[in-house]
C-alpha positions, 0 to 999 in steps of 0.5 A: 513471714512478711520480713522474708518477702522483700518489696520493691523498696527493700530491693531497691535498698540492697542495690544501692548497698551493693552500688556503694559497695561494688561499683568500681568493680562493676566499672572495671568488668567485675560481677555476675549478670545479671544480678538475681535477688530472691524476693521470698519463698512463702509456704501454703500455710504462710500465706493461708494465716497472712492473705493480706500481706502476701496480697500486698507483696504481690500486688507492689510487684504486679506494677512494678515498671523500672529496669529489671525483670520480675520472674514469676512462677506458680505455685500449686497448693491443696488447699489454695489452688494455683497462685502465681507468685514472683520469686526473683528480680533480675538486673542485667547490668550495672547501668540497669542498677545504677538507674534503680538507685538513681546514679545513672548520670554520674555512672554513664558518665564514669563508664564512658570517660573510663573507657575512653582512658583505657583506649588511649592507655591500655596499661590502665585495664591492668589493676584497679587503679582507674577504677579505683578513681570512679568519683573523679571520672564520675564529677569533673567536669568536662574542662578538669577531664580534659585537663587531666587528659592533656597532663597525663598525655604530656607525661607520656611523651616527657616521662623524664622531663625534669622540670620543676611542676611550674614550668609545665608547657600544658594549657590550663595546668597549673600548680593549683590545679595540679595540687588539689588533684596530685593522688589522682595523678600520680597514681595514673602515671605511674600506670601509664609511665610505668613507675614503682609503686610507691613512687611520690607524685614528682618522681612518678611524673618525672618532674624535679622536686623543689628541695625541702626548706628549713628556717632558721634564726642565729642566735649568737652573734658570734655565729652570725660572723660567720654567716656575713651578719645574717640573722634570719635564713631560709634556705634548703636544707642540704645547703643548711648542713653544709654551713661552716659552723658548729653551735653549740645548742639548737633550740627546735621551736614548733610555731613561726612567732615564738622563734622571731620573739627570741632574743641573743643567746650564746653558741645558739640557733634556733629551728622554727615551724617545721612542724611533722617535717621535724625529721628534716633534722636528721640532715644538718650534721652539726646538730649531732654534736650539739645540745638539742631542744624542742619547744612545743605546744602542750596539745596531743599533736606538739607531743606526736612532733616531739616524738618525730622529731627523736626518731632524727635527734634521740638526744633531744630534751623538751622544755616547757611541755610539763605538766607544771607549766600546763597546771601553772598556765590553766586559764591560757588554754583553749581547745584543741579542735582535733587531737592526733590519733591515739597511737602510741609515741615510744620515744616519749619521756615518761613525764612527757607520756603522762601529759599526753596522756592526760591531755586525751583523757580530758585529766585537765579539761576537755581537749587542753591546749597551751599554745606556746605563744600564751605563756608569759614572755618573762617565764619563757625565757627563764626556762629557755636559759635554764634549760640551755645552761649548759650551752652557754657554759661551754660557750664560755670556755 
């Protein structure tokens, strides 16, 4: 009988759930108020075989003195009389529970800065998108809101600027700050500016987006003629597929160092550190006609780019990323501190899959990992040549 009768802490822990729960609802006018908790129906003979916790249950609600209200009704029983017991706390408002699960501060603070947002923007009732940012309103502080006001109010009089984020004449806006704070941006200016869902964070603001980099190292001294000697590129990647030549192979490296250590190979050129951004690929035409490979780490995320990286290049062979190499190099593995989520890859190669699959069933040791920078330079490029042969024979015609 005494787990149906709920004291003030239990209510208390039922609001703060119900806070957790519902508060950017409640912030944007949502609920039913007040907010009434039944706190227990005890019968005659409940209380008759438990006087003393029913004693207690009425005595922690007898000196209750937070907000809300205890509501009281009697009871008329034959055997016990009339007793007055309280059946329900009623809240009257989400400031009321906020104040009971002690978040007044950072709700009067959300609730003031929201209604101030949708003064200034109307479109911003519309949805949950404002309120769905309950957290920021609730701890910027007051230089980041102001910020945030400033921004958004620039973007407004200039919806099409077209200025890279750089060169925003706003005070104290800054790549930085913007960076850290681009979600949250976004999503209002495309409530306030009226961009499509699902627009990315330039294209809801309006602003040019710095084009997408690629790396790229010429292995053959023959293509680098063609390019004025240069060895080294880094360039964007429409301009990269642009270029007047035609490689014969295009080795795709996932780490910065490993593509600098390689030396001169014909008809070659060579990727590095792309990482997730592997389907940039698909956008340098000349390595449709050419043999592709990748070289990854043997850790769950090299096989998640490889598979990425097929979605640009389906023809795209791995190498060095076997379970030989793995087993060959087991005392140069560390730890891999998060492995990719467990999905599953489609265009991995079957005895690419089992190493992964090894690899997060712990076959081999407890989260492996083989970087490929560990593995000895001499076999590396052994299994690089091997792998390019036949690059270098049709360079050789």
């Amino acid at each position: 009988m005494a787990k149906k009768l709920l004291h003030p802490d239990a209510v208390r822990d039922f609001l703060t759930r119900r806070y957790e729960n519902q508060h950017q609802s409640w912030l944007a006018g949502g609920g039913i108020w007040p907010l009434s908790i039944s706190l227990g129906a005890p019968t005659e003979k409940a209380v008759a075989d438990n006087p003393g916790s029913v004693r207690d249950w009425v005595n922690a609600w007898s000196l209750w003195s937070g907000p809300g209200e205890v509501v009281w009704a009697s009871r008329h029983w034959p055997r016990l009389g009339s007793q007055r017991l309280p059946v329900c706390f009623a809240v009257s408002s989400p400031e009321a529970v906020a104040v009971l699960v002690g978040q007044s501060a950072r709700w009067l603070r959300a609730s003031e800065r929201f209604r101030q947002l949708i003064a200034r923007w109307p479109a911003l009732a519309r949805g949950a998108v404002l309120a769905s940012k309950f957290c920021a309103l609730a701890e910027y502080s007051s230089e980041d809101f102001e910020r945030l006001v400033l921004l958004l109010g620039w973007l407004e009089i200039h919806p099409a600027s077209n200025l890279y984020l750089r060169q925003l004449p706003v005070h104290g806006i800054d790549t930085k700050w913007v960076g850290q704070r681009s979600g949250i941006v976004a999503d209002l200016a495309r409530a306030v500016l009226g961009a499509p869902d699902g627009s990315d964070f330039h294209a809801a603001c309006g602003l040019r987006k710095p084009p997408d980099r690629m790396r790229m190292r010429v292995l053959c001294p023959d293509l680098r003629k063609l390019m004025g000697g240069l060895r080294d590129i880094e360039a964007p990647v429409d301009e990269l597929a642009d270029l007047p030549f035609a490689p014969a192979v295009c080795l795709v490296v996932e780490n910065l160092e490993s593509g600098l250590a390689l030396p001169d190979l014909p008809a070659a050129v060579c990727i590095m550190k792309l990482g997730n951004a592997v389907s940039m690929l698909g956008g340098l035409p000349w390595m449709q006609t050419a043999k592709t490979v990748y070289w990854g780490d043997i850790d769950t995320h090299g096989f998640a780019i490889l598979d990425r990286a097929r979605r640009a290049l389906p023809r795209l062979q791995s190498v060095l990323m076997d379970e030989a190499t793995l087993l060959m190099h087991r005392t140069l593995c560390g730890t891999e501190t998060v492995q990719c989520p467990d999905i599953e890859f489609p265009r991995l190669q079957y005895h690419e899959r089992l190493v992964y699959e090894g690899l997060r069933s712990g076959a081999w040791g407890r989260q492996l990992r083989l970087e490929q920078e560990r593995l000895p330079w001499a076999f590396v490029l052994a299994a690089l040549k091997a792998a390019l042969d036949p690059a270098e024979k049709m360079a050789r015609r």
